[in-house]
Biopython code that builds the backbone (N, CA, C, O; Angstrom):
import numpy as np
from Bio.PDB.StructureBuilder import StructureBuilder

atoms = [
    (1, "UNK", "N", (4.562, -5.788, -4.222)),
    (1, "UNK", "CA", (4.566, -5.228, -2.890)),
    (1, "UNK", "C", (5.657, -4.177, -2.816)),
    (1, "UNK", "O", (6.745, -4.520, -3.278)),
    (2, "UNK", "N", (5.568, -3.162, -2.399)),
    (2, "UNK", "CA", (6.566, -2.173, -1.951)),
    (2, "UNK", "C", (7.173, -2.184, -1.009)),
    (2, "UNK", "O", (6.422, -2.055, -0.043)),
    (3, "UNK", "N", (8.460, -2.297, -0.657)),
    (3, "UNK", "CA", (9.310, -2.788, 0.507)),
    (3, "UNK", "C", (10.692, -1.095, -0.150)),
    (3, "UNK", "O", (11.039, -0.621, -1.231)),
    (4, "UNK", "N", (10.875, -0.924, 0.783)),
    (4, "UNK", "CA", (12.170, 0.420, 1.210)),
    (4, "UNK", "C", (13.065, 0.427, 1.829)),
    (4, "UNK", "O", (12.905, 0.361, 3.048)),
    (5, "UNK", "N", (14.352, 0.508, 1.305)),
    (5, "UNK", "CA", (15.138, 0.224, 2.157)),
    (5, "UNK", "C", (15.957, 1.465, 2.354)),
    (5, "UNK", "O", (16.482, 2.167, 1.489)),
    (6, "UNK", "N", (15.967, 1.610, 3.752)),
    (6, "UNK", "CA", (16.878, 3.199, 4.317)),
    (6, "UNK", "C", (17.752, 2.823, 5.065)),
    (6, "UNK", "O", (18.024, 1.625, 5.132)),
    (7, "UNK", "N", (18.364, 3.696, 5.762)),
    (7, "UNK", "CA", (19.312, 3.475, 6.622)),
    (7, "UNK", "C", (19.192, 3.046, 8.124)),
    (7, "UNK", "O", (20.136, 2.872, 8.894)),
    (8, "UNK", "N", (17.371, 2.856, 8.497)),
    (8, "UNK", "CA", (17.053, 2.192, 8.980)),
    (8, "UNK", "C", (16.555, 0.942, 8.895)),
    (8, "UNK", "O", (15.898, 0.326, 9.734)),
    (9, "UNK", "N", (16.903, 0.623, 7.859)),
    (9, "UNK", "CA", (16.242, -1.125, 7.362)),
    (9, "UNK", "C", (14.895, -0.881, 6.530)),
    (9, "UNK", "O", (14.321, 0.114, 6.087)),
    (10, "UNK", "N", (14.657, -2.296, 6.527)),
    (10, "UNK", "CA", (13.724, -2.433, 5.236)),
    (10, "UNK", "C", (12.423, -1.843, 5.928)),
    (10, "UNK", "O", (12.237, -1.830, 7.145)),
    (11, "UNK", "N", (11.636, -1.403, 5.058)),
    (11, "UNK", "CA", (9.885, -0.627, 5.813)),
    (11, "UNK", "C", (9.138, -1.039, 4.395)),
    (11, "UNK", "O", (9.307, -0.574, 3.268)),
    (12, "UNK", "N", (8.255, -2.077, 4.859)),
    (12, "UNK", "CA", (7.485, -2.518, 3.925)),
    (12, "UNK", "C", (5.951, -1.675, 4.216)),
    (12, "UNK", "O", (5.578, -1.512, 5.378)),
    (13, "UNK", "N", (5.425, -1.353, 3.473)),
    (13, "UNK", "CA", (4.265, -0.464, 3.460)),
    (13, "UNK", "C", (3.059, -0.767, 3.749)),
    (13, "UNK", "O", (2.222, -0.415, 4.582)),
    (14, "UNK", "N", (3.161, -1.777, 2.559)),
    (14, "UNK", "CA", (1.536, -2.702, 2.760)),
    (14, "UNK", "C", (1.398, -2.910, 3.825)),
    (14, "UNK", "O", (0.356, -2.481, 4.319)),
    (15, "UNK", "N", (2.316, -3.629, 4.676)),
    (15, "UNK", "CA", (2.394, -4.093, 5.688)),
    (15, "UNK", "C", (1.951, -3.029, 6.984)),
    (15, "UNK", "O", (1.140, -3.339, 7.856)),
    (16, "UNK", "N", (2.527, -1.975, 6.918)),
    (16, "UNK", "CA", (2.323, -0.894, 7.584)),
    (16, "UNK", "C", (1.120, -0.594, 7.765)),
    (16, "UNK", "O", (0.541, -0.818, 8.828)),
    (17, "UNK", "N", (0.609, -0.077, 6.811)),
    (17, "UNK", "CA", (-0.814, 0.325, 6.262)),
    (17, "UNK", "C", (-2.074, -0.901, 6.217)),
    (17, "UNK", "O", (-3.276, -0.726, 6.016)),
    (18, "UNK", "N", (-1.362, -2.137, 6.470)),
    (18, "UNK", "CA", (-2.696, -3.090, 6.121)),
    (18, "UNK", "C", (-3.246, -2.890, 4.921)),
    (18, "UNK", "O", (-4.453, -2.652, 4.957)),
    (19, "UNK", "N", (-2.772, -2.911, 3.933)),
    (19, "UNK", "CA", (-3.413, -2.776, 2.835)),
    (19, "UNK", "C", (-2.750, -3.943, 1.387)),
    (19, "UNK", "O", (-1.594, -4.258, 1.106)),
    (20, "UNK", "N", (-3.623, -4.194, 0.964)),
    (20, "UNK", "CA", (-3.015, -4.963, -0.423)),
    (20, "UNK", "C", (-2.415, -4.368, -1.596)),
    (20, "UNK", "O", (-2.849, -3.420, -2.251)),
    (21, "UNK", "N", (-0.998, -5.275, -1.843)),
    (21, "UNK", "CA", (-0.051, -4.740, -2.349)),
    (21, "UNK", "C", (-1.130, -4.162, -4.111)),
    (21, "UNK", "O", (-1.719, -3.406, -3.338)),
    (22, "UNK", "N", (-1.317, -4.084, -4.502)),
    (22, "UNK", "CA", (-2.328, -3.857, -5.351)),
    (22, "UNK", "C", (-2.789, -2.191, -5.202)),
    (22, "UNK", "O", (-2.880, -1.389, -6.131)),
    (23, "UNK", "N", (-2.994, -1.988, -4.050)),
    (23, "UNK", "CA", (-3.452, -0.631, -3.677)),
    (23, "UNK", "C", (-2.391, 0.181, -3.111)),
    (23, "UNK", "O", (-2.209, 1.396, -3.179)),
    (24, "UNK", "N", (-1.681, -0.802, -2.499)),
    (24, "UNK", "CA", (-0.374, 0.761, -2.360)),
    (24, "UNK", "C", (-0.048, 1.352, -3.416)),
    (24, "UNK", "O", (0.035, 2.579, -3.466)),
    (25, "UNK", "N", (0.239, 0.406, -4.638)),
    (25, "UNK", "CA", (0.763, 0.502, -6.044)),
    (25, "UNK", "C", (-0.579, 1.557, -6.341)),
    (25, "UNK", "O", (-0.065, 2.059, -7.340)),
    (26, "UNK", "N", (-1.134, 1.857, -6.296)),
    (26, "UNK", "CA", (-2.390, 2.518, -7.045)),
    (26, "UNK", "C", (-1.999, 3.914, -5.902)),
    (26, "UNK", "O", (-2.223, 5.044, -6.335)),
    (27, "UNK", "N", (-1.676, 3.829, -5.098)),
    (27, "UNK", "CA", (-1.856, 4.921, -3.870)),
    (27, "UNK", "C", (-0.395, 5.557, -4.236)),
    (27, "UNK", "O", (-0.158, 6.717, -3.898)),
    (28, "UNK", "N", (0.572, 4.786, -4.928)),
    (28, "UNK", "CA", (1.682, 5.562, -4.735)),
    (28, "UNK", "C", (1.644, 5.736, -6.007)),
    (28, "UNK", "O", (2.854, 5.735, -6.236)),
    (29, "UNK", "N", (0.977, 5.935, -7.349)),
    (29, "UNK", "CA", (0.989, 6.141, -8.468)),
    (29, "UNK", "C", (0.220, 7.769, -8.418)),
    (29, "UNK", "O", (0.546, 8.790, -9.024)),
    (30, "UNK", "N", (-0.681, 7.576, -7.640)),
    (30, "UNK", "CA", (-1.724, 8.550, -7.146)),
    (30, "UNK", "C", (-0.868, 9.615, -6.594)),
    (30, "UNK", "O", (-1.350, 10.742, -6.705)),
    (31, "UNK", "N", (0.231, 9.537, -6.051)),
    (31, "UNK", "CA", (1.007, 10.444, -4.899)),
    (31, "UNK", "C", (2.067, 11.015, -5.982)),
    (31, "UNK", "O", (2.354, 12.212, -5.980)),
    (32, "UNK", "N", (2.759, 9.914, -7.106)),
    (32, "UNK", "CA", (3.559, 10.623, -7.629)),
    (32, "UNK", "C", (3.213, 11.633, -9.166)),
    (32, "UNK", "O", (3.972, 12.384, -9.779)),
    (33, "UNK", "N", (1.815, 11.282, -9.422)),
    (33, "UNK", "CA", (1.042, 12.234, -10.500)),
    (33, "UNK", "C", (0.918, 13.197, -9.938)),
    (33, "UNK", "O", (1.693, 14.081, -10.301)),
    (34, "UNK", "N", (-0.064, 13.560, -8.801)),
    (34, "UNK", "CA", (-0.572, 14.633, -7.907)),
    (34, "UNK", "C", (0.627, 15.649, -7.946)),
    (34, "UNK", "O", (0.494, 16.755, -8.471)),
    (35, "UNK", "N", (1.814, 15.227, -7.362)),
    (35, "UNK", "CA", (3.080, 15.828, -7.078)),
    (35, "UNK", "C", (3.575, 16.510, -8.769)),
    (35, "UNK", "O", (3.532, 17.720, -8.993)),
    (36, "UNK", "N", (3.912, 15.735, -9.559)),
    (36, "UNK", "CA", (4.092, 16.007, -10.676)),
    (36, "UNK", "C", (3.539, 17.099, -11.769)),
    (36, "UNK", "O", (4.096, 17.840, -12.578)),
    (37, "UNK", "N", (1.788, 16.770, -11.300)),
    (37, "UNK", "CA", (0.667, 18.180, -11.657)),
    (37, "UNK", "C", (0.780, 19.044, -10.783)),
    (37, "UNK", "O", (0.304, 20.126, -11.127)),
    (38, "UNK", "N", (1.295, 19.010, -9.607)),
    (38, "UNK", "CA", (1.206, 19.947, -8.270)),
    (38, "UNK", "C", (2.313, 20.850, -8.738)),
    (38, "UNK", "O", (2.219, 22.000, -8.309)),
    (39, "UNK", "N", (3.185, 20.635, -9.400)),
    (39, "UNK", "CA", (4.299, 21.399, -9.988)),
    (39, "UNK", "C", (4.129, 22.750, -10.551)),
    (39, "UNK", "O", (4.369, 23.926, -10.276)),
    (40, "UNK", "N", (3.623, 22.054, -11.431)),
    (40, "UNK", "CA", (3.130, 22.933, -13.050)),
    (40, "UNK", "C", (1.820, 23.849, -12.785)),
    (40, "UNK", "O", (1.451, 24.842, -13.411)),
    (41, "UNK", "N", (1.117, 23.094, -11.457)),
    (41, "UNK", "CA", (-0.263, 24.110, -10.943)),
    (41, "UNK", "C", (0.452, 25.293, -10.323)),
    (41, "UNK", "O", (0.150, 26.446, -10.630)),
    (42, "UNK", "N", (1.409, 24.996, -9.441)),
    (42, "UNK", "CA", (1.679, 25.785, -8.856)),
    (42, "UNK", "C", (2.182, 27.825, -9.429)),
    (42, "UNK", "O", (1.971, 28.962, -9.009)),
    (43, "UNK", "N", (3.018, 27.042, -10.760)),
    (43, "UNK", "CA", (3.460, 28.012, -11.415)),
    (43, "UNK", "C", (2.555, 28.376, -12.116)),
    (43, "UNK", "O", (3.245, 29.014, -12.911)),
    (44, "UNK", "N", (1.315, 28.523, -12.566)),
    (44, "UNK", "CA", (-0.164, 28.480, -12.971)),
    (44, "UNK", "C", (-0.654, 29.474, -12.205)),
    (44, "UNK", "O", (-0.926, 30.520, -12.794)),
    (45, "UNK", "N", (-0.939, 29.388, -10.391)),
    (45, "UNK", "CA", (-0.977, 30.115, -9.448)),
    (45, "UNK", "C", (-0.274, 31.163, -8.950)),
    (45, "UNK", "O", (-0.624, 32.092, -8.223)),
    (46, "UNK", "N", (1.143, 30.783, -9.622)),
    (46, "UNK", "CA", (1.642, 32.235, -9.147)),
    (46, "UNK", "C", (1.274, 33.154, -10.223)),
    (46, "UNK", "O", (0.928, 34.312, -9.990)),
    (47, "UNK", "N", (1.368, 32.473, -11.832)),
    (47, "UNK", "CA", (0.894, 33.612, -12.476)),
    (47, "UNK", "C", (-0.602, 34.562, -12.525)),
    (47, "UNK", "O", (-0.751, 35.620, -13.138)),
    (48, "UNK", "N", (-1.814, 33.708, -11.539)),
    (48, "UNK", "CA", (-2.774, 34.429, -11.762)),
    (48, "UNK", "C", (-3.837, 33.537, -11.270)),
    (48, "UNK", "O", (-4.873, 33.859, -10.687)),
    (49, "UNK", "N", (-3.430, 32.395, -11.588)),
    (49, "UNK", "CA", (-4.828, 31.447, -11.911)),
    (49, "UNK", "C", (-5.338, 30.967, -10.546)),
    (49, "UNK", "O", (-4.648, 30.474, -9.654)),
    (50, "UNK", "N", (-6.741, 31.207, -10.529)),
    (50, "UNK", "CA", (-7.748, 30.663, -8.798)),
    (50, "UNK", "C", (-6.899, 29.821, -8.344)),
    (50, "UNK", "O", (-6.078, 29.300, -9.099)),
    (51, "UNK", "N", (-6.954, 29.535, -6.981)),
    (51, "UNK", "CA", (-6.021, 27.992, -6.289)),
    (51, "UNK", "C", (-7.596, 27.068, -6.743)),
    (51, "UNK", "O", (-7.375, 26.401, -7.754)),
    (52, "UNK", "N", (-8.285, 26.989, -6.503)),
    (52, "UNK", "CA", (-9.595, 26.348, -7.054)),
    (52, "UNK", "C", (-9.324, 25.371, -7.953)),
    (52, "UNK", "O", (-9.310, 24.146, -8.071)),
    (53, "UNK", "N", (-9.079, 26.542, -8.639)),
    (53, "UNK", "CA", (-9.125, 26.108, -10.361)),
    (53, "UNK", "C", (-7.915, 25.031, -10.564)),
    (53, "UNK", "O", (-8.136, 23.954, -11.116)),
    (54, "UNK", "N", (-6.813, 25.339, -10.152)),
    (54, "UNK", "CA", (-5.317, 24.900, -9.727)),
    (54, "UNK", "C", (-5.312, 23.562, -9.396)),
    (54, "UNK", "O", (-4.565, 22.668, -9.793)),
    (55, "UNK", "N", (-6.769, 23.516, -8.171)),
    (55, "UNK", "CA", (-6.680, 22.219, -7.518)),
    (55, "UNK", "C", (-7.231, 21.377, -8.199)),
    (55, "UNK", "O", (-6.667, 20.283, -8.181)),
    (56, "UNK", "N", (-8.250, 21.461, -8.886)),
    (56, "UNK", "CA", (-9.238, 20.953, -9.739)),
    (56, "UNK", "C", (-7.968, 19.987, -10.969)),
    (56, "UNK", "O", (-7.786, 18.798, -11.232)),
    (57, "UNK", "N", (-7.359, 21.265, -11.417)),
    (57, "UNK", "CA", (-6.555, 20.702, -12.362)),
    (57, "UNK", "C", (-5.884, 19.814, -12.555)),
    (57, "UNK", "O", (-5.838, 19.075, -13.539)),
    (58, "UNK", "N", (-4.827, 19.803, -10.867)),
    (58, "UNK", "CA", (-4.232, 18.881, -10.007)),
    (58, "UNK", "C", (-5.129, 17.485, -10.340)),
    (58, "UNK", "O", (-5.126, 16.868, -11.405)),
    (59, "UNK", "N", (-5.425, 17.362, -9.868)),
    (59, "UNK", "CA", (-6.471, 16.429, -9.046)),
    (59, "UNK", "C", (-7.133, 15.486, -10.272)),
    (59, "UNK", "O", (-7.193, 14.257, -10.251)),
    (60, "UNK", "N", (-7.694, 16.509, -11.518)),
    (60, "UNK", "CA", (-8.034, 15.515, -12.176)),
    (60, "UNK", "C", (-6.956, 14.922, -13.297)),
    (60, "UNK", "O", (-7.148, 13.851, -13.874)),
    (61, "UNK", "N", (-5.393, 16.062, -13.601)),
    (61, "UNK", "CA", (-4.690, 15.266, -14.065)),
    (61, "UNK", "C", (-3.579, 13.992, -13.626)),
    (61, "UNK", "O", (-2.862, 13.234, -14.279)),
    (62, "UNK", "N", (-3.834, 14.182, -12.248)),
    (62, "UNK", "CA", (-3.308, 12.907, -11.485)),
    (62, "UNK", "C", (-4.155, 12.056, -11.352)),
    (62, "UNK", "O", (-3.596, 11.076, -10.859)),
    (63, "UNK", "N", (-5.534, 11.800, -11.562)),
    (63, "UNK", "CA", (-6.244, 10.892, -11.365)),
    (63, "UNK", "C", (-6.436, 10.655, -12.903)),
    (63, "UNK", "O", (-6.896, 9.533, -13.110)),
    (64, "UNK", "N", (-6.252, 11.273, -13.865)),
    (64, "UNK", "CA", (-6.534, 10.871, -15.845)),
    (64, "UNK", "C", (-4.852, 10.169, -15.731)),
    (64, "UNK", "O", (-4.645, 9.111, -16.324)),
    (65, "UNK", "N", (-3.858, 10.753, -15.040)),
    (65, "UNK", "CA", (-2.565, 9.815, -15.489)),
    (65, "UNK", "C", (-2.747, 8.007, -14.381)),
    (65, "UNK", "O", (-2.359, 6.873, -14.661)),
    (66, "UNK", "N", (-3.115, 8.272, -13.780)),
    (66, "UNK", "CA", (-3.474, 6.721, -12.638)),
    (66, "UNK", "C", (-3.962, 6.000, -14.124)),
    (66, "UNK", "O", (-3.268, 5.422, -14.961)),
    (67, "UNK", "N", (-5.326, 6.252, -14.109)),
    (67, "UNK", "CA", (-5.942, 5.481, -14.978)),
    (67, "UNK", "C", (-5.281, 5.543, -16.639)),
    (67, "UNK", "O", (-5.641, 4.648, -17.404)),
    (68, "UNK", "N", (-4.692, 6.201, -16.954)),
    (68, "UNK", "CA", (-3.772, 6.115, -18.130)),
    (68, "UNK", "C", (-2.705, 4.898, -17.612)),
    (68, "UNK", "O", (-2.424, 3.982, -18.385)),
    (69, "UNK", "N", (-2.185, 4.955, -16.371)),
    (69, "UNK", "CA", (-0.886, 4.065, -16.051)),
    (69, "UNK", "C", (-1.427, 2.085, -15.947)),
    (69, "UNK", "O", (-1.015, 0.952, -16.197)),
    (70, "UNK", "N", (-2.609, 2.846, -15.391)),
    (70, "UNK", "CA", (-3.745, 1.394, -15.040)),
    (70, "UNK", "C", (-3.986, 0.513, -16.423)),
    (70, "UNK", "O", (-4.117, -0.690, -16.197)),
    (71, "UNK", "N", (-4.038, 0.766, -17.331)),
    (71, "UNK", "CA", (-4.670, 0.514, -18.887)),
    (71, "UNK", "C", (-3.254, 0.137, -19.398)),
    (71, "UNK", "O", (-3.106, -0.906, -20.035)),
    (72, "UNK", "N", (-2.117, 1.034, -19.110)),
    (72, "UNK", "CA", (-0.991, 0.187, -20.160)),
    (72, "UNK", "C", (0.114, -0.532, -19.454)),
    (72, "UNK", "O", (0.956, -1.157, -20.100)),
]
sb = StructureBuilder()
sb.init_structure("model")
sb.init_model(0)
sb.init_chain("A")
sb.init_seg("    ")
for serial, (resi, resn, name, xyz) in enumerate(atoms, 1):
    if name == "N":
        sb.init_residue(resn, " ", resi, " ")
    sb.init_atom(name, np.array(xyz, "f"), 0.0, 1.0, " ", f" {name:<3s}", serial, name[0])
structure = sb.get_structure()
């Protein structure tokens, strides 16, 4: 389960969201690939390349690293 603690106290997620701890974990694996490929697309885009193409890229190498993370 994912639980956070800030300077406003603890903020548990699942909980938030109604969702099983199982899937936040999958949702926040999902958020920190995306971000990670969102990087490297970006500088991709400034040099030239479609946002399309960019997003595509995004998208399916954050969803090939999920299921890479899922397996080991």
């Amino acid at each position: 389960m994912f639980a956070h603690t800030s300077a406003y106290g603890r903020f548990n997620l699942s909980a938030a969201l109604n969702l099983p701890p199982n899937r936040v974990e999958l949702t926040n694996q999902l958020a920190v690939a995306a971000l990670g490929a969102g990087v490297i697309t970006t500088l991709a885009v400034a040099q030239g390349q479609s946002p399309l193409t960019a997003l595509g890229i995004t998208l399916f190498s954050a969803m090939a690293a999920v299921a890479v993370g899922q397996v080991l």
